[in-house]
Every structure is written in structure tokens, then in C-alpha cells.
Steps between C-alpha positions, in 0.01 A plus 500: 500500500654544864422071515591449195891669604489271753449212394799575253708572811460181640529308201811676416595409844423143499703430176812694627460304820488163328772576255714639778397253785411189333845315663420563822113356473673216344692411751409654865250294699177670592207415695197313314313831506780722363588201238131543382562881482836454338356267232247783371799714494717245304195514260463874465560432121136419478420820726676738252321371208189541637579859571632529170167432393315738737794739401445485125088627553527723777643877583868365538526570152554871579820409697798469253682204474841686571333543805433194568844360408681721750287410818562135336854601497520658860278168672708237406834670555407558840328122548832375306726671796286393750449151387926491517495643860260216614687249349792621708351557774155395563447717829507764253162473379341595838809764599354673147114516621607625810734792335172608340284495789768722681534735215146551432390510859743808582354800313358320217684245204760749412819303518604705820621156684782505173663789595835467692582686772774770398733549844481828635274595236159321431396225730196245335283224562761227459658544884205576655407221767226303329749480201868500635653164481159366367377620216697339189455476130647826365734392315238319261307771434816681378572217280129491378519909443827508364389216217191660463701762345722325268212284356221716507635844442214677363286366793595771818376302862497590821710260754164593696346307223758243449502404835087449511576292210784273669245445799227404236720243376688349785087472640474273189854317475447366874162423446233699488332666168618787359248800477507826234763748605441876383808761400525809502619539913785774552827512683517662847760785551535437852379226756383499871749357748216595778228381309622144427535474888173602611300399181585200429340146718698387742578080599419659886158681374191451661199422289335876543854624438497276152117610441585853564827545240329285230180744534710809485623330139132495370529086564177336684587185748427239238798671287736518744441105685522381054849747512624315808487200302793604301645320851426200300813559376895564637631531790594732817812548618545317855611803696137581395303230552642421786456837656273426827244870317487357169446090542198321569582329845336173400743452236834612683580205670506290124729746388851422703527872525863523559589810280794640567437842616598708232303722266704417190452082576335340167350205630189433357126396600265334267193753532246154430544125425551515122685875492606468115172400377192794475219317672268516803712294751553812682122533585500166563752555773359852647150258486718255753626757723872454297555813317857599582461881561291666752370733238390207339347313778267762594319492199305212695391807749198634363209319340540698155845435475520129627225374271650640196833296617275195520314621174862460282627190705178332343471664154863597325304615190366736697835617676676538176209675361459756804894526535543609122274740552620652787822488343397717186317724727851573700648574166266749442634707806577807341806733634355651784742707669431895532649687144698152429717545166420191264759424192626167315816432675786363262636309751299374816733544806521919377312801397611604154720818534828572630377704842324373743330844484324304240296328745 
């Protein structure tokens, strides 16, 4: 039954992700490994009929199809909003993954990175280092919660959930392949302005630094060196790269580093080669000594962790397979701060309520 659900949740998935994101397959260039992927995508057609078939003698019967039709209903809104953002702005794709990787990483996939800071008042996720002036993409999963509601309004979702979703699909839309999403998460009624500065990796980490968060996550070492290939993807701001604690010195003197020296300054760094296109370039260049970060770089440090960067810079299959993974086990994060208070926030930026006694 439980494999049965999810192999509905993925083919539900891959249709709302083709009818949504179908334009921008058509008409993005990809690497010949991510065209491959694509093209089984393109073709999920013939993967939901042969569900449909496994469906029709199997325990998915039990589940209703009004059931059914609202996660239908709640997948492709959210891969139809998405699919618009990375037409506008392709950058958004990765700026998406990496909203979800600092939400769930902070006290479990909550949605406490949403939350805006109230002055005087409440002070969240959103300003604290790791995130101010960095981490972007808000606005869409507004947008994706707010139409969520009009189209699917007898189909109540987390922005916790609708943001797993949007980094599920953006994966996919760049890419990569798409892998079964679960709802059911809850909405945070507070965040962790501490906690997203001292939990979350760091461009300046050391490896045992890395080793040592991800562990404290439940997350072994090949998880988090298949996570750090969401790199594959975006970019860093140059005030960061270029930062003499976070870049790999063997790389600085490509870069031109002339940043002006000013925290709010948007120039950008691609983070690899290809950075709009969900491949394994970026193990490719950790592999060469070029990854741009010195977080990323000293993956090459230990013998674990360096031949699982050569392992995906020979195999992509077996990067996309391991990163998927990882990435649904991250989702799985459950709320973990002490007595948190979980609801289904109407709108993502604010706790339902009037107070903020409500918190």
C-alpha cells in the first residue's frame, strides 16, 4: 500500500510537471545527460499509464479519487508557478532548492525561513546572516500558496509543503528528475534567528565542520557530498565568493575579484561551468581542484568524501539517483524545536492570528 501511494505521488508529479513545464524543456538547452533525463520526463505519458495499470489491481483503490484530484490539483499549481518563475528568471530554479535546504535544515521543514521579521516585535530566519541579502524566492512561494487557495480550495497545504514541492520541481525543470514528494508537513509558529547561524553549512566550513552539522541532521557523508551538488546549480554572490574564508584559493585569481566592498553589492558568481543546467559539472570541477567555494573544495580532503566526488563526476545516474534521495530524506526533517506550535498558515510570510501572542 505505502509503495503503491507512492508511486501515485510521483506520477501525479510527473504529469503536473510536464503539463506545467513542458515550455521550458522545449526550449532551454541542457547537457546530453540531462536531455536524456528530460526526454523520459517529456514521455511521462507512458509512465502514468503504466501506473494506471498497477493502480487499477493494487491497494490504491482504497484511496478516493477526490483524493487524488486535490493532490493533482495542489502539484501542478505549484509546478505551474514555478515553471513561470523559471521562465523569468532562470536563477530561480536553484535560489528555490536552496530556500528548502535552509528551511528544513533550521529546526526541521516547517516553513520557519517564510516568516518575516516583525520590527521590534518578532525577529526570523529571513535576516539572519546565512540568509540576509541571500536567500531569495519568497515571493514565489506566496504566489504558489496564495493560488493554491483559489484553485484548490478544499485541498489545505502547508507552505512547508509547498515549498518541498517548488524544490522538487525546479530539481526537475533545470534538469534533473523529479522524485515523489509527501504532504502532510506543518507550518512553524516561530523560527530560529540563532539557529540558522550556527546550523546551517557555511562557504568558510571545514570538512569536519560540514561532517559534523550534516550528522547532527541524521545525514551520513554520502548525503551531504550528493546535497552539495545542488552547487551544480546558481550562483554566489561575489562579496561571497570572493571572500579570502569562503573561496577556494586556486580559483580566486580566475575570478577578477573586484567586488565592491559592500554587503548589499549583487554581482554574481556562476557556482560551476554550466550553472542553469542540473548536472555533474560541479564534481567535475571539485575533481580538478576548481570548485569555487572553500566549503566545496574540501570535499577532496578525506578519502570518503573525495571518492564519492569522483564517484558522481563519472556516473550522473548515480548522482541524480543519490541526490534525490538525499533530497526526500531532508524533507522528511520533522519540526524539531523544543514544544514548537505547528498550524497551516493562510499566508506564508505570517502566523494566522492577529497577536503575535499567537506565536
Amino acid at each position: 500500500m505505502a509503495c503503491g501511494a507512492t508511486h501515485v505521488s510521483l506520477a501525479l508529479s510527473l504529469l503536473a510537471l510536464t503539463l506545467a513545464g513542458i515550455s521550458i524543456y522545449k526550449n532551454t538547452y541542457v547537457a546530453m545527460d540531462g536531455l536524456n533525463m528530460l526526454n523520459s520526463l517529456i514521455k511521462s505519458t507512458d509512465v502514468m499509464q503504466e501506473i494506471g495499470e498497477e493502480i487499477a489491481s493494487s491497494a490504491i483503490l482504497e484511496q478516493s479519487s477526490d483524493r487524488l484530484s486535490q493532490e493533482m490539483c495542489i502539484f501542478s499549481t505549484v509546478a505551474s508557478v514555478v515553471a513561470d518563475a523559471i521562465r523569468r528568471e532562470r536563477r530561480m530554479g536553484a535560489s528555490l532548492i536552496r530556500l528548502f535546504f535552509h528551511d528544513c535544515f533550521v529546526d526541521g521543514c516547517d516553513g520557519g525561513i517564510l516568516l518575516a521579521d516583525i520590527p521590534g516585535r518578532f525577529q526570523g530566519e529571513q535576516n539572519s546572516p546565512p540568509n540576509s541579502n541571500s536567500a531569495r524566492g519568497y515571493e514565489v512561494i506566496a504566489q504558489a500558496k496564495q493560488r493554491v487557495k483559489q484553485l484548490c480550495p478544499s485541498s489545505p497545504v502547508s507552505c512547508a509543503d509547498i515549498l518541498a514541492i517548488a524544490a522538487r520541481d525546479s530539481v526537475a525543470m533545470l534538469g534533473g528528475m523529479p522524485y515523489a514528494v509527501r504532504l502532510g508537513r506543518r507550518d512553524a509558529k516561530t523560527a530560529n534567528f540563532t539557529g540558522a547561524l550556527t546550523q546551517l553549512p557555511a562557504p568558510f566550513d571545514d570538512l569536519n565542520t560540514q561532517l559534523r552539522k550534516f550528522s547532527a541532521k541524521g545525514m551520513s557523508d554520502r548525503e551531504m557530498v550528493a546535497l552539495a551538488g545542488a552547487h551544480t546549480i546558481g550562483f554566489a554572490r561575489c562579496i561571497t565568493a570572493c571572500d579570502d574564508r569562503n573561496i577556494n584559493p586556486a580559483v580566486k585569481p580566475t575570478l577578477g575579484c573586484n567586488c565592491p566592498v559592500n554587503n548589499n553589492n549583487t554581482n554574481l558568481v556562476p557556482l560551476d561551468s554550466t550553472p542553469g543546467v542540473f548536472d555533474k559539472v560541479y564534481f567535475d570541477m571539485v575533481n580538478r581542484n576548481r570548485g569555487l567555494l572553500f566549503s566545496d573544495q574540501v570535499l577532496m580532503g578525506s578519502r570518503a568524501t573525495a571518492d564519492l566526488v569522483r564517484s558522481y563526476s563519472m556516473d550522473v545516474s548515480l548522482f541524480i539517483r543519490d541526490f534525490n534521495n538525499a533530497m526526500h530524506k531532508l524533507g522528511e526533517l520533522p519540526p524539531s524545536a523544543p514544544g514548537a506550535q505547528l498550524e497551516i498558515r493562510d499566508v506564508c510570510s505570517r502566523v494566522n492570528g492577529n497577536s503575535i501572542a499567537d506565536m
